[in-house]
N, C-alpha and C positions, 0 to 999 in steps of 0.2 A: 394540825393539832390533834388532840386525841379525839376520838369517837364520841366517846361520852359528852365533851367539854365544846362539840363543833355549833351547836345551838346559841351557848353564851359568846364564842365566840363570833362568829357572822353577824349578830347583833350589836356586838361593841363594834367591828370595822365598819358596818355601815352607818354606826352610827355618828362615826367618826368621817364619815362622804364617802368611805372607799368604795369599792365593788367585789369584795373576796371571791376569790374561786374556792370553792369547798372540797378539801382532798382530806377524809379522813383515814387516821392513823391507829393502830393497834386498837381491833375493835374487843368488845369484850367477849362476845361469842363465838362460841366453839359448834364444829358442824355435829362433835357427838354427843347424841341424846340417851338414855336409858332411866328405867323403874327409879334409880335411885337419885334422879339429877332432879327430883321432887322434893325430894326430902331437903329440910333446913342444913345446912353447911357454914361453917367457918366464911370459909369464900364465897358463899351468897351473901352472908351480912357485911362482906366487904364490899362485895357491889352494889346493896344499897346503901350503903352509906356515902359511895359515890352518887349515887343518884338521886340522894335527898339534897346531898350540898348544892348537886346542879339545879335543883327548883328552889331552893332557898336564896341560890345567887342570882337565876332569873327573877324572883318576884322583888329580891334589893335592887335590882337592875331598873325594876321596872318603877319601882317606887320612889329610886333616885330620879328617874326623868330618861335614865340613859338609854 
């Protein structure tokens, strides 16, 4: 599964008895850094926007029982 998504998902397979092995897949980061990869970007508010859905699906997760 995807990098971002490996958190929800290990938690729904075990939550379901399995035992998942965790192999994750297209991470988001990149090895190169510079002055300007600080500054706000189009493509940073993409990736938080991934990474609010992933705590907002964790704490429905959590609030379902699952």
């Amino acid at each position: 599964t995807s990098a971002y998504h490996l958190p929800r998902a290990m938690r729904s397979f075990r939550r379901a008895g399995l035992e998942p092995t965790a192999f994750p897949v297209d991470p988001l980061a990149r090895g190169h850094f510079s002055w300007n990869s600080w500054l706000p970007s189009l493509g940073s508010l993409q990736i938080i926007q991934v990474a609010w859905r992933e705590y907002l699906a964790l704490a429905f997760y959590s609030l379902r029982g699952w």
